[in-house]
TORFI-681178 format. One line per field, with one value per residue (C-alpha): x negated, y negated, z negated; residue number from 0; residue in one letter. Coordinates in pm, 1 decimal. Layout:
REM TORFI-681178
x X, ...
y Y, ...
z Z, ...
pati NUM, ...
zavex A, ...
REM end
This chain:
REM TORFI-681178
x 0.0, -139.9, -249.3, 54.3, 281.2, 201.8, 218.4, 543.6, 661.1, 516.8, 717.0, 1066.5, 987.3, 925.5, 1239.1, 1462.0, 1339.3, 1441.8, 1767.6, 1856.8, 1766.2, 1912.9, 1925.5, 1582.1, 1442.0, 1658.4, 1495.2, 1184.0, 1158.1, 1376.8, 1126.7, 805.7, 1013.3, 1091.1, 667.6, 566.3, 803.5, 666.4, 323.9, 372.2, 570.6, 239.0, 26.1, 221.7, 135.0, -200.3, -223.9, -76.1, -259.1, -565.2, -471.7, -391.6, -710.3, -899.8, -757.6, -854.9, -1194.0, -1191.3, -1048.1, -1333.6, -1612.7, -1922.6, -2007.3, -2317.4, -2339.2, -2596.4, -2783.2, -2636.1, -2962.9, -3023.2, -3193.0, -3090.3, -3398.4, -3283.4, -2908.7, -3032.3, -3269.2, -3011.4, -2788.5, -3065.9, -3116.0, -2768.8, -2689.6, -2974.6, -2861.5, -2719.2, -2524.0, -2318.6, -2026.9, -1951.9, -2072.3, -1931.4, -2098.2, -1811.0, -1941.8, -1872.2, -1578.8, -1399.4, -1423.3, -1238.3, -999.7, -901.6, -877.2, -650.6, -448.5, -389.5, -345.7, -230.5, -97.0, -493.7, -626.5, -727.0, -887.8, -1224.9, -1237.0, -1157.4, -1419.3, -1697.0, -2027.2, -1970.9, -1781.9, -1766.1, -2102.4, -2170.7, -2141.6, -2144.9, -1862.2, -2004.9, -1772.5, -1993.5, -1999.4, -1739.6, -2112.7, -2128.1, -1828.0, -1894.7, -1993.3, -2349.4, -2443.3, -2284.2, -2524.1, -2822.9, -2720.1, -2681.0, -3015.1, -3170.0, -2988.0, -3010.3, -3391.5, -3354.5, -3469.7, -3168.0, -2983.1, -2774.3, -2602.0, -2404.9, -2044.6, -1830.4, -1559.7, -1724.4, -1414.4, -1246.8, -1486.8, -1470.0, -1063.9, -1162.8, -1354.9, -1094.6, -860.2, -1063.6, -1214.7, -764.8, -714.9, -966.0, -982.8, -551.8, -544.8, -742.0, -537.6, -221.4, -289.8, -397.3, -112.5, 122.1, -56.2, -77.2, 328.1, 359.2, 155.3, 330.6, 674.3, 606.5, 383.2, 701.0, 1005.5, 744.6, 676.8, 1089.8, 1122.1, 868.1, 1069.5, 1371.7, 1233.4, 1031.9, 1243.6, 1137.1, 785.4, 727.1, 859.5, 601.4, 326.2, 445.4, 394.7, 87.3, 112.6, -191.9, -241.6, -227.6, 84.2, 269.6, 162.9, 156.8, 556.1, 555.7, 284.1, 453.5, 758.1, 593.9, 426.1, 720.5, 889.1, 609.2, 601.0, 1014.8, 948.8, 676.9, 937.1, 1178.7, 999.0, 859.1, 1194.9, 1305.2, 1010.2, 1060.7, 1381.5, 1334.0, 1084.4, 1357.6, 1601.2, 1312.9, 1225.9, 1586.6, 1680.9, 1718.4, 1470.6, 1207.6, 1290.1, 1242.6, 1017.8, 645.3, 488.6, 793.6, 580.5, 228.8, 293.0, 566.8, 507.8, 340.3, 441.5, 208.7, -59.2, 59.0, -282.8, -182.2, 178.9, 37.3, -121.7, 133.1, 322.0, 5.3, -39.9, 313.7, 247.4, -143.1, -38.2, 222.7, 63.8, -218.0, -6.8, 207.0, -150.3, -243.7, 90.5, 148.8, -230.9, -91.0, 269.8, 94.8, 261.6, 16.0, -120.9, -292.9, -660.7, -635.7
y 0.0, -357.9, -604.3, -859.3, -516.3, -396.9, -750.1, -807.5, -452.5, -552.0, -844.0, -709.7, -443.4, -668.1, -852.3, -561.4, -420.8, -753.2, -777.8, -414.7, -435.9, -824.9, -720.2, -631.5, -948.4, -1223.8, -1035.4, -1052.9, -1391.8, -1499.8, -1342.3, -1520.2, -1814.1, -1797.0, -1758.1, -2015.2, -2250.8, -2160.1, -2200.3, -2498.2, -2653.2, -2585.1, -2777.9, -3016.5, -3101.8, -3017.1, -3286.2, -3519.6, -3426.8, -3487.4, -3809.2, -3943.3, -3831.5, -4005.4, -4365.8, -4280.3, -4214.9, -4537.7, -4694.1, -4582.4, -4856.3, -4900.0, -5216.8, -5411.3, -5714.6, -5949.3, -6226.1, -6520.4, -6678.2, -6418.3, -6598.1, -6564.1, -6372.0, -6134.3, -6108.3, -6076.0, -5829.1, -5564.8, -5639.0, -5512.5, -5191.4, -5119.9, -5139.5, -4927.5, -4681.7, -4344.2, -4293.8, -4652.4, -4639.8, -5017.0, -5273.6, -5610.5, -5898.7, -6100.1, -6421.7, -6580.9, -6797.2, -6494.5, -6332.6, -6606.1, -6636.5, -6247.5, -6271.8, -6590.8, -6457.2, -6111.2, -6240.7, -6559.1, -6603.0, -6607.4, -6818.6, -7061.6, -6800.5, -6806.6, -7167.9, -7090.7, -6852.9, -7065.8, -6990.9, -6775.1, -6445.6, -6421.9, -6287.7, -6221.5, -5869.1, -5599.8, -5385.1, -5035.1, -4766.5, -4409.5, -4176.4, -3888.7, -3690.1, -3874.0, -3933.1, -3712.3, -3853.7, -3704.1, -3815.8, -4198.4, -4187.1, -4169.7, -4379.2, -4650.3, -4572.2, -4691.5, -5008.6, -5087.3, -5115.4, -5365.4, -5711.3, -5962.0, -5693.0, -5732.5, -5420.4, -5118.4, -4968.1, -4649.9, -4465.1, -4166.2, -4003.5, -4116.9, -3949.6, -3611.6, -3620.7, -3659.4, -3399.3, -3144.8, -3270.6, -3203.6, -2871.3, -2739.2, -2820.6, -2619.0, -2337.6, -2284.7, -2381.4, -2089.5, -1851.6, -1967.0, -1959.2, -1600.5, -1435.7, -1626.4, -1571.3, -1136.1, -1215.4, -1314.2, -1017.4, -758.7, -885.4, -855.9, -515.1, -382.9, -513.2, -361.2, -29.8, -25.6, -129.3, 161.3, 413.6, 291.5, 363.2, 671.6, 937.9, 671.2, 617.2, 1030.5, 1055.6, 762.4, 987.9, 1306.7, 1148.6, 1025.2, 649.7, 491.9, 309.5, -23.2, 39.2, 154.8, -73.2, -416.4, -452.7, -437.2, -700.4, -906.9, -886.2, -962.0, -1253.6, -1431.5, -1317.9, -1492.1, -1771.0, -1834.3, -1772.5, -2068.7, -2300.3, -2229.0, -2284.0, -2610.3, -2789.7, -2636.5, -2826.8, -3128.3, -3148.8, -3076.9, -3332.2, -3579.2, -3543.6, -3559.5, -3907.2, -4012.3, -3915.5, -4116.2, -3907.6, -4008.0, -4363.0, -4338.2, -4083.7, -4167.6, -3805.2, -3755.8, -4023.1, -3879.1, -3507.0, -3563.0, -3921.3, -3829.1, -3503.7, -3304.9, -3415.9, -3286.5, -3068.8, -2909.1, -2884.8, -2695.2, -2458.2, -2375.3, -2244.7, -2094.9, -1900.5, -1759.2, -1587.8, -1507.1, -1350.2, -1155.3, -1032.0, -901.8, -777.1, -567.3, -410.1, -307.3, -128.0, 18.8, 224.4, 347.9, 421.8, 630.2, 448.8, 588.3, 913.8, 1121.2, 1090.4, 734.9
z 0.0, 114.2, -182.6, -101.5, -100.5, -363.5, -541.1, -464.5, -548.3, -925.3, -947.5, -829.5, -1062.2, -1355.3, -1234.4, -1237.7, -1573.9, -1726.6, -1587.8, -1627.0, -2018.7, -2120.1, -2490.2, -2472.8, -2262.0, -2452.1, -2793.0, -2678.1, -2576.4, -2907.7, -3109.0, -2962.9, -2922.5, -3323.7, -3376.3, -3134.5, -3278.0, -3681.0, -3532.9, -3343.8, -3646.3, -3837.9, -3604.8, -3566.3, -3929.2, -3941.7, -3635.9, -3836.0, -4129.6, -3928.5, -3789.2, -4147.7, -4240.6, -3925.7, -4021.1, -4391.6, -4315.6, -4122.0, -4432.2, -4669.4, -4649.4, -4848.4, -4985.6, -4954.2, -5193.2, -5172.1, -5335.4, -5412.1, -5318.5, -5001.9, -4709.8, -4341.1, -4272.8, -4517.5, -4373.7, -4024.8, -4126.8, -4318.9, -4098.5, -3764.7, -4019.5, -4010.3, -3678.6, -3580.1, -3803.6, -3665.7, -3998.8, -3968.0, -3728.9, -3755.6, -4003.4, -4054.2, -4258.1, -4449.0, -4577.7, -4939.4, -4810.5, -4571.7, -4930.8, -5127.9, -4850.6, -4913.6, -5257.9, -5208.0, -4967.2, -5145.4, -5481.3, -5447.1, -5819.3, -5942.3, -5635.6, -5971.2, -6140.8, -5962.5, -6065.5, -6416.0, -6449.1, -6291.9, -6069.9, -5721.5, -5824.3, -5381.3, -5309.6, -4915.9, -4851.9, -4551.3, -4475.9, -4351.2, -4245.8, -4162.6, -3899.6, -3983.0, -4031.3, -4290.4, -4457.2, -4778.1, -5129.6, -5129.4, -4747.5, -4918.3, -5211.7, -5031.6, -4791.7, -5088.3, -5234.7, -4963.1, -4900.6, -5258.1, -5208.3, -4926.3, -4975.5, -5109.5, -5174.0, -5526.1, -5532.6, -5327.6, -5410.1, -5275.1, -5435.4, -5462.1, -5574.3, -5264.4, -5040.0, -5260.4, -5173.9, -4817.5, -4798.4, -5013.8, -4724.7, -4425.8, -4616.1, -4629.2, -4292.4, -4156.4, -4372.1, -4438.0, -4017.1, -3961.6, -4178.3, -4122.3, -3715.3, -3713.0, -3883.7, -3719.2, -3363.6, -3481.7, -3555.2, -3170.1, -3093.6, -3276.5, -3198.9, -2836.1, -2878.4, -3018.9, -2762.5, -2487.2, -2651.9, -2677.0, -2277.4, -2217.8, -2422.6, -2242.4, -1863.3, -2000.3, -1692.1, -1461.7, -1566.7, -1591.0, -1217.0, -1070.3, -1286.7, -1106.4, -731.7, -848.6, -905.0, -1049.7, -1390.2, -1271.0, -1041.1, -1309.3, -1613.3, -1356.8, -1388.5, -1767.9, -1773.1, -1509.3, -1717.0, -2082.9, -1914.0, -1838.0, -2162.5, -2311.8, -2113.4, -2162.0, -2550.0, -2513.3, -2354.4, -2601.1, -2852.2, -2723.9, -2699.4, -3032.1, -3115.7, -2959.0, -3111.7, -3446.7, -3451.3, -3272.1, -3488.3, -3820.1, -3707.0, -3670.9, -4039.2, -4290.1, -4531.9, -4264.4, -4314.1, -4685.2, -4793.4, -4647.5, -4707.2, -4406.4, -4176.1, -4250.7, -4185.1, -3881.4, -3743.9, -3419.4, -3201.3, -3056.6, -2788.4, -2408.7, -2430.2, -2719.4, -2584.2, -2312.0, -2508.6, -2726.1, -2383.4, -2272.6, -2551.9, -2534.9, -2194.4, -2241.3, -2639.0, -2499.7, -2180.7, -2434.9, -2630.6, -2354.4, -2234.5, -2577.4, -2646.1, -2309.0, -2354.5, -2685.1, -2567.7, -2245.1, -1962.7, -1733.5, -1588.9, -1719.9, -1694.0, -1638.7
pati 0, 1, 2, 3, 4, 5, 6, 7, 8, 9, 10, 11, 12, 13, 14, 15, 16, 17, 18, 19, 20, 21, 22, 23, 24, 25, 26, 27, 28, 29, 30, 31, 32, 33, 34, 35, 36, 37, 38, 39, 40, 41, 42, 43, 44, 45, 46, 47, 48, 49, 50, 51, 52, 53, 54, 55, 56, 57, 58, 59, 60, 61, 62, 63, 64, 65, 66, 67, 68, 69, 70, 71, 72, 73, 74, 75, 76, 77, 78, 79, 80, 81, 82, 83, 84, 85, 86, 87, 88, 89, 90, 91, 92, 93, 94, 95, 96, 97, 98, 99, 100, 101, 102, 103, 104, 105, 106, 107, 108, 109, 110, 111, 112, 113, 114, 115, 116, 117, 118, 119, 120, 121, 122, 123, 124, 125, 126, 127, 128, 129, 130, 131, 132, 133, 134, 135, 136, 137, 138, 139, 140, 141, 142, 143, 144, 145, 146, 147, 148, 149, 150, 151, 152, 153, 154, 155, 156, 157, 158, 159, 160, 161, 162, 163, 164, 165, 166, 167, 168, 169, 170, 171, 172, 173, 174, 175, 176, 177, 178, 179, 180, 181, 182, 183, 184, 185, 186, 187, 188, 189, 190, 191, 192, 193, 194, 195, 196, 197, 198, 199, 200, 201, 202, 203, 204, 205, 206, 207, 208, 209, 210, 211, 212, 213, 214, 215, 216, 217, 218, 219, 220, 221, 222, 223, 224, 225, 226, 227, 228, 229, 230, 231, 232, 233, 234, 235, 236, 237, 238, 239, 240, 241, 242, 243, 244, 245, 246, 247, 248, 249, 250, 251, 252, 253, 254, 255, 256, 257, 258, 259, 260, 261, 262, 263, 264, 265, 266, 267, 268, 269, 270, 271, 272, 273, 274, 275, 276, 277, 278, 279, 280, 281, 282, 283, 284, 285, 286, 287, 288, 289, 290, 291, 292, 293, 294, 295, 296, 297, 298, 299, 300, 301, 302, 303
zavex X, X, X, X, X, X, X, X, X, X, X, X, X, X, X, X, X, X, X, X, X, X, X, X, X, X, X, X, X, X, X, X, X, X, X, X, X, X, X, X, X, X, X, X, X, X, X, X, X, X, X, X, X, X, X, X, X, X, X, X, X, X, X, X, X, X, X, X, X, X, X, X, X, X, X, X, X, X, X, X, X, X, X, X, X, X, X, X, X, X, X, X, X, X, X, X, X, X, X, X, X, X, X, X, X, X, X, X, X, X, X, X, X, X, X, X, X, X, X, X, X, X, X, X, X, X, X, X, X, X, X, X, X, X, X, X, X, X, X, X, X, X, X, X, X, X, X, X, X, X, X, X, X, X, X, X, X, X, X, X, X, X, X, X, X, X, X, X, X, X, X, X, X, X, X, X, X, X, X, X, X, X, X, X, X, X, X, X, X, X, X, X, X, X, X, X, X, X, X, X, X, X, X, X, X, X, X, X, X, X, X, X, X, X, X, X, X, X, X, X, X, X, X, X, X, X, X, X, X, X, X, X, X, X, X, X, X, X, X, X, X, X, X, X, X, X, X, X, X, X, X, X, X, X, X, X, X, X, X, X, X, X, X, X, X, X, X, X, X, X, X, X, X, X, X, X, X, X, X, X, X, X, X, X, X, X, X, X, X, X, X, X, X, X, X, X, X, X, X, X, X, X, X, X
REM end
């Protein structure tokens, strides 16, 4: 049988077995639909997790005071160091006035208290927000040893203990991600091992009579593949506008509006490349998973 024969007797063959078994096609694509959409729901707050996390790591500055008395030559000077420095992302020098301003503006029922206290409580000072490299507390303190020995320099702050709860949230993304992802990812597999293994138990007569007039592995397994592929990739779909929905009608509600744990773990949907994937995984998990449970339920000859 030619190639493009042969083809296109695998795909009316993985048409028929769909139609001719509904329960067993809607079930299967249901059930990956049901996995993809858990999974998806998971990423789409561990995107949103890391997004918050992104603008909070752009949020934690370290703060370079200096001199009252520090000379121009001195400013320029730190100020070369830092840009030259592969740890700083961006560093911004704010001077004694742009300070005052701030407070005023922020607290403007003590603008009078600077006054009151007497002498410049504003020094000039650098903002320095690090590379995500070096966004933990340790890679920070060393960093500030160093700039504390620079010349005009009065002194160097961080929250340390911000930095530490960075860290913890970067450190549960990535490890509870990678958990979380496989078992539901071995639930899409399973689900679909199973509905195939059923299918093949269900065409059994039919799949003992293309052994006996001596069709080959591939001729008989390539319908079942075709088919779990598109159960897979309808599952995907599914799931994506389930999805898409859900996440719709989230951002509508009123809990959204007032609860803002809603708007940092649901405020974005997912990216269109991870979108994409999400689909792609459907019909790539559950093509996999067809092939694995088709060698152990013997839907081919013998010898193959």
């Amino acid at each position: 049988m030619a190639p493009v024969q042969a083809l296109r007797h695998c795909l009316v063959e993985a048409k028929d077995g769909l139609v001719r078994h509904p329960a067993l096609t809607v079930l299967a694509a249901l059930a990956i639909a049901v996995s993809l959409y858990v999974f998806g729901g998971f990423l789409l707050v561990a995107f949103n997790l890391g997004v918050l996390s992104t603008q909070l790591a752009g949020e934690m500055e370290v703060q370079i005071y200096m001199k009252a008395g520090a000379s121009e030559q001195e400013i320029a000077a730190l100020r070369g160091s830092l840009i030259g420095d592969e740890a700083v992302a961006h560093a911004r020098f704010v001077t004694a006035e742009e300070s005052r301003r701030r407070f005023e503006t922020r607290f403007p029922g003590l603008k009078d208290l600077p006054g009151e206290v007497g002498g410049e409580i504003f020094p000039p000072a650098f903002e320095v927000v690090l590379r995500p490299s070096y966004q933990d507390a340790d890679a920070a303190e060393r960093l500030a040893r160093v700039w504390r020995r620079a010349a005009g320099v009065e002194e160097v702050r961080f929250d340390r203990a911000w930095f530490e709860r960075l860290a913890a949230l970067l450190s549960l993304l990535r490890s509870g991600g990678y958990g979380v992802g496989a078992l539901l990812l071995a639930a899409v597999m399973v689900t679909t091992g199973a509905v195939v293994r059923l299918t093949v138990l269900a065409r059994r007569e039919e799949i003992d009579i293309m052994k006996l007039v001596g069709a080959t592995a591939a001729f008989i397994r390539a319908p079942f593949l075709f088919g779990a592929a598109a159960q897979g990739l309808a599952g995907g779909l599914v799931a994506l506008a389930g999805l898409r929905l859900t996440w719709r009608l989230v951002i509508r509600s009123t809990p959204f509006h007032d609860n803002p744990i809603m708007s940092m773990v649901a405020g974005r949907f997912l990216p269109p490349a991870t979108s994409t994937a999400l689909v792609a995984a459907g019909l790539v998990l559950a093509t996999a998973a067809a092939a694995l449970s088709l060698r152990r339920a013997g839907a081919a000859p013998p010898g193959s």
